[in-house]
Structures are given as C-alpha cells and as structure tokens.
C-alpha positions in Angstrom: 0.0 0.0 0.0 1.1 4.0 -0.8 0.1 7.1 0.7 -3.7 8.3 0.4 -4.6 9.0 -3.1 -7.9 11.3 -4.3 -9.8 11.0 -7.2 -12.2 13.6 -7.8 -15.4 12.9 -9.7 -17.8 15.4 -11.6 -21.5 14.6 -11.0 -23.3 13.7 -14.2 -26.9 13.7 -12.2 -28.4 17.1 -10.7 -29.8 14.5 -7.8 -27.1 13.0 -6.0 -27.4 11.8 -2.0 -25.0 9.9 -0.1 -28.0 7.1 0.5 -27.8 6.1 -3.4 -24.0 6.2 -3.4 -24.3 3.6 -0.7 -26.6 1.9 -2.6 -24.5 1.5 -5.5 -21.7 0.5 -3.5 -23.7 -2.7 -1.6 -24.7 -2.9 -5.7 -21.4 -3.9 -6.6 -20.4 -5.8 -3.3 -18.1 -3.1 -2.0 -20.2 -3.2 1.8 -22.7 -5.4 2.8 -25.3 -3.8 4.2 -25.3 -2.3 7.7 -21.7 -3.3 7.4 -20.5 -2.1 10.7 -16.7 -1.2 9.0 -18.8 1.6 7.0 -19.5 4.9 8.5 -22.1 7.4 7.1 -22.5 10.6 7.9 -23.5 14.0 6.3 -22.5 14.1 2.7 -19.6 11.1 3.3 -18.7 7.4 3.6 -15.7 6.1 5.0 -15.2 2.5 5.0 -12.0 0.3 6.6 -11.9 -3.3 6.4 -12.4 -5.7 3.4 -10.2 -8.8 2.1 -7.0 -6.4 1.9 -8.0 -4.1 5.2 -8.3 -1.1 2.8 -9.3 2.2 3.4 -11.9 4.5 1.1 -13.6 7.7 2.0 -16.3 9.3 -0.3 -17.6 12.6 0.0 -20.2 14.5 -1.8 -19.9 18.2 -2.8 -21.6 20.3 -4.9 -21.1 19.0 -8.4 -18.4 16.5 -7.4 -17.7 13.5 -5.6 -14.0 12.9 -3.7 -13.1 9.2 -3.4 -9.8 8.8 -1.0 -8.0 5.1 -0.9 -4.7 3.6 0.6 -5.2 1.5 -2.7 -4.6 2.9 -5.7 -6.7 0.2 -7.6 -9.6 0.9 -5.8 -9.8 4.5 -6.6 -10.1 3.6 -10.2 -12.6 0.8 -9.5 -14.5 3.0 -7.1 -14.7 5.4 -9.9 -15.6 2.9 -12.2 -18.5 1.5 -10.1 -19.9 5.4 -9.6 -20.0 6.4 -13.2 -23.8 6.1 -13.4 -23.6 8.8 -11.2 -20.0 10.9 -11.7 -17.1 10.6 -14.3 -13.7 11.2 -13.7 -12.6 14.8 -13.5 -8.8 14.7 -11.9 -6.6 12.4 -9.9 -4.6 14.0 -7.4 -2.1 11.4 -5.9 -0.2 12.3 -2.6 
C-alpha cells in the first residue's frame, strides 16, 4: 500500500445523496449492508476493512464526488463502479 490518493469525480446527475452512493456501493459488493466497517455521515462514507483491510472515504460536494483510498486500484474501480452517477474529472495522488 502507498500514501492516500484522491480521485475527484464530476457529478453527471443534478440529484445526488449519499444514500444512493451507498446503494451502488452494496450494488457492486463493496459493503454489505449495515456493514458495521462503513460509517455514514452527512455528505460522506468512510469504510475500513475488506479482504486487503483497505481504506476509502467518499464525500459528496456540490457537483463532485471525492473518493480517497490507501489503494490505488480501488480509486479507479470505485470510480468505475460510480459512473452512473459521476465521471472522472482529476486524480490528485499524494
């Protein structure tokens, strides 16, 4: 594992909440659900656990979402699973 990289997404929909990211993400088997290693809260989702005890945030802003990862194959497969709802505007790596 690397540092924390960010991917930043553009919203494609005008509609966005943090309930239909999360349903997206049990969608494609990311989180169970009431998956007690995911937190939600007010316009984010941070999740720790899994198979390789990653680490992802996503938060929603106006027009974007930011999706934060200790892997960097899962910021492009997290960004893969949202593009119903975002596409990929800019990856910022740290």
């Amino acid at each position: 594992m690397s540092g924390i990289g960010t991917v930043k997404l553009e919203l494609v929909r005008e509609v966005v909440h943090v309930e239909g990211i999360l349903d997206l993400l049990i969608k494609g088997c990311w989180i169970e659900q009431n998956d007690h290693r995911c937190t939600v809260s007010h316009g984010q989702i941070e999740f720790t656990g899994g198979f390789h005890d990653s680490f992802f945030k996503i938060t929603l802003q106006a027009n974007e979402l930011l999706i934060e990862s200790d892997s960097p194959w899962e910021l492009e497969v997290l960004a893969e699973e949202l593009k119903e709802i975002a596409v990929k505007k800019e990856i910022i790596t740290q």
